[in-house]
C-alpha positions in Angstrom: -20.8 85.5 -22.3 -24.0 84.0 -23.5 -22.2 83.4 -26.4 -19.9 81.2 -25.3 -23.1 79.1 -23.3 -24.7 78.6 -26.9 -21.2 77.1 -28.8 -20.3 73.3 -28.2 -17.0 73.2 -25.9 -14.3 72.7 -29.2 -15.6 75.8 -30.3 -15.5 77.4 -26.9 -11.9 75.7 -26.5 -10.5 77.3 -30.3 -12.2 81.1 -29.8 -10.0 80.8 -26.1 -7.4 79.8 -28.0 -7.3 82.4 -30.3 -8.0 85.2 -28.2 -4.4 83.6 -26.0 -2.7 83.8 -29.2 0.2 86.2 -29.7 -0.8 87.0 -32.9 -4.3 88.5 -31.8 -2.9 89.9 -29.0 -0.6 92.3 -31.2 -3.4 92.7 -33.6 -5.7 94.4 -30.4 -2.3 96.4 -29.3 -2.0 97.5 -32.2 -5.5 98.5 -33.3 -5.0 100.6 -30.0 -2.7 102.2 -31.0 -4.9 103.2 -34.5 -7.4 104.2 -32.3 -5.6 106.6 -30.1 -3.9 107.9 -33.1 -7.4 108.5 -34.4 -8.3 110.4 -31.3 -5.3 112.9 -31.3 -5.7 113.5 -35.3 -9.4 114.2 -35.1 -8.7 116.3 -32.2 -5.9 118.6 -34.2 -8.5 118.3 -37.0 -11.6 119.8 -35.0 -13.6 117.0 -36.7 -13.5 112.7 -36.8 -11.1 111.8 -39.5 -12.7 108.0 -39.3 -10.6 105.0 -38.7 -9.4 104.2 -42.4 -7.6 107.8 -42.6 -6.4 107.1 -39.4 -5.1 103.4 -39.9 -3.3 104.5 -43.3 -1.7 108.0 -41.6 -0.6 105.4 -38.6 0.9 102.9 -40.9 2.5 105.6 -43.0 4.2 107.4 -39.8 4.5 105.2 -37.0 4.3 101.6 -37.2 7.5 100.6 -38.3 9.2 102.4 -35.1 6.3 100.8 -32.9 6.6 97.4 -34.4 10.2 97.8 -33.6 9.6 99.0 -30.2 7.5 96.4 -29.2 10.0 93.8 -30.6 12.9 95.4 -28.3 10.5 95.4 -25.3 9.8 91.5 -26.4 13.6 90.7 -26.2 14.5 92.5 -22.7 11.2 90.7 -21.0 12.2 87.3 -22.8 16.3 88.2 -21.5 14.5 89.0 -17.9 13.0 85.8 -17.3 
């Protein structure tokens, strides 16, 4: 927060601005995802596997079918309203 007290209001204005943006808000949905994917491998692997093995092992199994999901979810709340 102090951050925000030390950076003139346009700058305070465009770091809002990006942290409403759809885009970043998939990004942190998504980089949950990693992470929780992270959790369960390291688990089954006794040990941290670290967030790179764990981003590409995400990529490579699931994000295509949660990129999809998340697109289907999109539509039917969009249809809802």
């Amino acid at each position: 927060m102090k951050e925000e007290l030390d950076m003139p209001s346009s700058e305070v204005d465009q770091a809002q601005f990006v942290k409403d943006s759809a885009l970043y808000k998939e990004f942190l949905a998504e980089r949950a995802e990693i992470l929780k994917h992270k959790w369960i491998e390291s688990e089954k692997a006794g040990k941290d596997i670290g967030f790179e093995r764990a981003l590409l092992d995400w990529i490579v199994k699931h994000r295509s079918n949660w990129r999809d999901r998340r697109r289907k979810e999109a539509r039917t709340e969009q249809a809802a309203s």
